[in-house]
N, C-alpha and C positions, 0 to 999 in steps of 0.2 A: 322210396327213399334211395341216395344216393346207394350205388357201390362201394363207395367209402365206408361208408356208415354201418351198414347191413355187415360187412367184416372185418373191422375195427377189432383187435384185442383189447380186450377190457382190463385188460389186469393191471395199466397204471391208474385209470379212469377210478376203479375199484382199491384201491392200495388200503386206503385210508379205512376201508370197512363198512360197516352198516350197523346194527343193534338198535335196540331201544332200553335207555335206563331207568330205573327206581323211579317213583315218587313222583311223576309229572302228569301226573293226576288232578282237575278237580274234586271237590264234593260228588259222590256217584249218588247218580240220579237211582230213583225209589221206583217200584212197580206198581199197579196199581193193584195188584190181588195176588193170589198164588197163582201157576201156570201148568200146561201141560208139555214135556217135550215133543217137539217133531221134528221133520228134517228138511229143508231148502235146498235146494241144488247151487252149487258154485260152480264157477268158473274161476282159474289163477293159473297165469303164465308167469316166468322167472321162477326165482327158487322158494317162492314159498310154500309153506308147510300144509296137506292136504286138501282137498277139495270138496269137503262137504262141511257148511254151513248148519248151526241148530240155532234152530226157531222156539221162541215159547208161544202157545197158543193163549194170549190173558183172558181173565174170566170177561164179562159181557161191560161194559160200560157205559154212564151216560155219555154222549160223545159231545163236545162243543162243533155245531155249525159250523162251515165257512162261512163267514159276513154276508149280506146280501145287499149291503152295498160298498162301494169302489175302495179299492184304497187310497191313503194318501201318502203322499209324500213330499212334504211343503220342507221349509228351512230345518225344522227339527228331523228328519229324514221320516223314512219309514213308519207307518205306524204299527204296535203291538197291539195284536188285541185282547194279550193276557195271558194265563197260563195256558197248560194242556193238562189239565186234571186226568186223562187217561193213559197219560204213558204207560207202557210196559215193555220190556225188553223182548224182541225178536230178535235178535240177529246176535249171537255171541261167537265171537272167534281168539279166544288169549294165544298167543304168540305172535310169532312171525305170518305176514298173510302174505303179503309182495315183498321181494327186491328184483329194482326194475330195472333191466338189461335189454341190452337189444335183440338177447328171443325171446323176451316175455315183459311187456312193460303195464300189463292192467291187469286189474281184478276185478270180475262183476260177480254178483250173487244176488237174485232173487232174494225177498226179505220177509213176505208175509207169502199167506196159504193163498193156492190159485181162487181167483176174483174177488180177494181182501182189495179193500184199498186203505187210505188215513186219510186223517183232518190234520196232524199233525206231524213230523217227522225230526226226528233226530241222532245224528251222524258222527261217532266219535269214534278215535283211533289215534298212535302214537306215532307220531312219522320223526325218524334219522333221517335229517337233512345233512348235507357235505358242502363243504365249500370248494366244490367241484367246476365251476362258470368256465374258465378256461378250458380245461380238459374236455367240458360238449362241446364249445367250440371248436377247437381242434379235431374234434370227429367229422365236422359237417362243414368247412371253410365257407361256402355258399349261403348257410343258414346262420342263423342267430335264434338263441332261446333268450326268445324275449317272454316265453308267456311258459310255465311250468303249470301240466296240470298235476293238480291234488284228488279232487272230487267230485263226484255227481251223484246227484238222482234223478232216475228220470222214472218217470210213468211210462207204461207200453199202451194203455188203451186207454180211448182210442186212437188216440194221434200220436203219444211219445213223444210229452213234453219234456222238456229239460223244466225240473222244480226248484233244483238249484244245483248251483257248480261254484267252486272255486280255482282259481290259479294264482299261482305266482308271479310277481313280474317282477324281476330284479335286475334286467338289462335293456337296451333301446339300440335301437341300429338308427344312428346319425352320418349322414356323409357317405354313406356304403359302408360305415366299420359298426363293428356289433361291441359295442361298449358298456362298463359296469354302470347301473343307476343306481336310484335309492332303491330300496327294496320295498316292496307294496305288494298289498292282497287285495283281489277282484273280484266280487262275488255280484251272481244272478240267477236270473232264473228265463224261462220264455221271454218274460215279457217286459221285463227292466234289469238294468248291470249298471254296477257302480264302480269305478271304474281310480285307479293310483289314491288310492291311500295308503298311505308312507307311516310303516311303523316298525320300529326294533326287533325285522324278522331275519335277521344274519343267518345267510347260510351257516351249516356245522350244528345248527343248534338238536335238541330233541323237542320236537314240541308235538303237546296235546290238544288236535286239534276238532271242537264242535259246530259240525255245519246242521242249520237246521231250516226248515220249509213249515211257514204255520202261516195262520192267520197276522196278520197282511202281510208277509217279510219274509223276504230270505237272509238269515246273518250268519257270520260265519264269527268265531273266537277263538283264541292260539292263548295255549298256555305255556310254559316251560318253570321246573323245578316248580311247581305246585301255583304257581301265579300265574295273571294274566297277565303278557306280556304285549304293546299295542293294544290300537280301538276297537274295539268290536264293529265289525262290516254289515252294513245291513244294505238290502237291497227290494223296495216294494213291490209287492207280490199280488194283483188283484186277487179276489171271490174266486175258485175254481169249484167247478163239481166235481164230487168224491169219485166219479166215473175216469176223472182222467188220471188219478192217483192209481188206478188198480191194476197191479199184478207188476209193482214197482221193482225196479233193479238198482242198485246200490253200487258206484264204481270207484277206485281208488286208482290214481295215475291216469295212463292214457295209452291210446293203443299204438302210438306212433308218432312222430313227426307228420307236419300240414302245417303248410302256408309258410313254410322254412320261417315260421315264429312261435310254432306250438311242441312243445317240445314235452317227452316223458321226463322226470327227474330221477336219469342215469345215475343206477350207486345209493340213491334212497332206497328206506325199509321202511315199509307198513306196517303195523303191530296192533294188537291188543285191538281189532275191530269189536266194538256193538253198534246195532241200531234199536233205537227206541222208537216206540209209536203210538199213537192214539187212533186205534184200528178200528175201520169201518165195513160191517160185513156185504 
């Protein structure tokens, strides 16, 4: 990253704050059994609040298969193949997890016990958005954040796949100037992204965001003050083997600037992390 950037003071970029408020909650999702505690190891750069992640171990489950065969994704998008009967919550973090600065813009954490993997995955947490566009630009004149990351998971073995990610796109470099678009959410995964869909996600807002990885689809949904706000993103997901889900990491933001288009979202707060899963021993 630029020398600009790397010593940039943040305190006007930051003025306006961070938090997460009240009530931007869905329906919370249910366990499938009682649990045992244990402990995950985390990683968090910036100033959020401690660095050890608790896991619940769920009791034993029937698990739903991955499909064995293709997925589709014709005019109606994506398909679903239904619920996830075995959710259970691993991953609980209530408060502050990231605000992301330019010495610290991501958070990863491991989510399940060494050589767990899922059938299922889902990814929720509160993010303080700012209507901050101008002030990244100003940090980096060369670049343009056209593309804010939010999310990921990835599997580590064997290959460390990306299962799914979301970003933000709320700007476009036309002409050589980095200018405001509409505002649109991008979600995928390895093997398919879907790509400017346009929905009422205005910087400033607080929203509660579920990215989830299942059978056949990766989608993503943004709520604020207790509603859905925009379409839900989906992204088709072919058949994987549970082999490449295991020993998954869980990531909020990004670690950096890349491609002077991929940008952390400077002055955002992460909050109230869970991950849920349908765990595969």
């Amino acid at each position: 990253m630029r020398h600009v950037l790397r010593n940039l003071s943040l305190s006007t970029l930051l003025a306006c704050g961070g938090g997460v408020g009240p009530g931007d909650e869905p329906t919370a999702a249910t366990t499938s059994g009682p649990a045992t505690d244990t402990t995950a190891a985390a990683t968090t750069t910036g100033d959020a609040t401690g660095t050890t992640g608790t896991t619940t171990d769920p009791e034993p489950t029937t698990l739903t298969p991955w499909p064995t065969t293709s997925a589709t994704s014709g005019t109606d998008g994506p398909v679903d193949a239904g619920p996830c009967p075995g959710y259970a919550l691993v991953l609980d973090r209530p408060g502050p997890v990231l605000w992301a600065t330019t010495d610290g813009s991501v958070f990863e954490s491991p989510f399940l016990q060494p050589g767990q993997g899922f059938t299922c995955v889902r990814v929720e947490f509160d993010l303080q958005t700012l209507a901050n566009l101008d002030d990244i630009i100003a940090m980096d004149p060369e670049g343009c954040p056209e593309y804010f990351g939010i999310a990921s998971v990835f599997g580590t073995q064997p290959a460390g796949k990306v299962l799914a990610t979301v970003f933000y796109h709320p700007m476009d470099r036309a002409r050589g100037e980095c200018l405001p678009s509409a505002s649109r959410l991008e979600v995928g995964n390895h093997l398919a992204y879907t790509a400017d869909t346009v929905g009422p996600w205005s910087p400033g807002q607080v929203w509660h965001v579920i990215l989830e990885a299942r059978p056949w689809l990766t989608r993503v949904t943004v709520f604020s003050g207790g509603k859905q706000i925009g379409p839900m993103v989906t992204a088709a997901l072919d058949p994987l083997d549970v082999a490449v889900t295991r020993d998954p990491v869980v990531r909020l933001g990004l670690p950096g600037p890349a491609e002077d288009r991929f940008y952390p979202w400077y002055g955002a707060t992460w909050a109230n992390l869970q991950v849920w899963a349908e765990v595969a021993p």
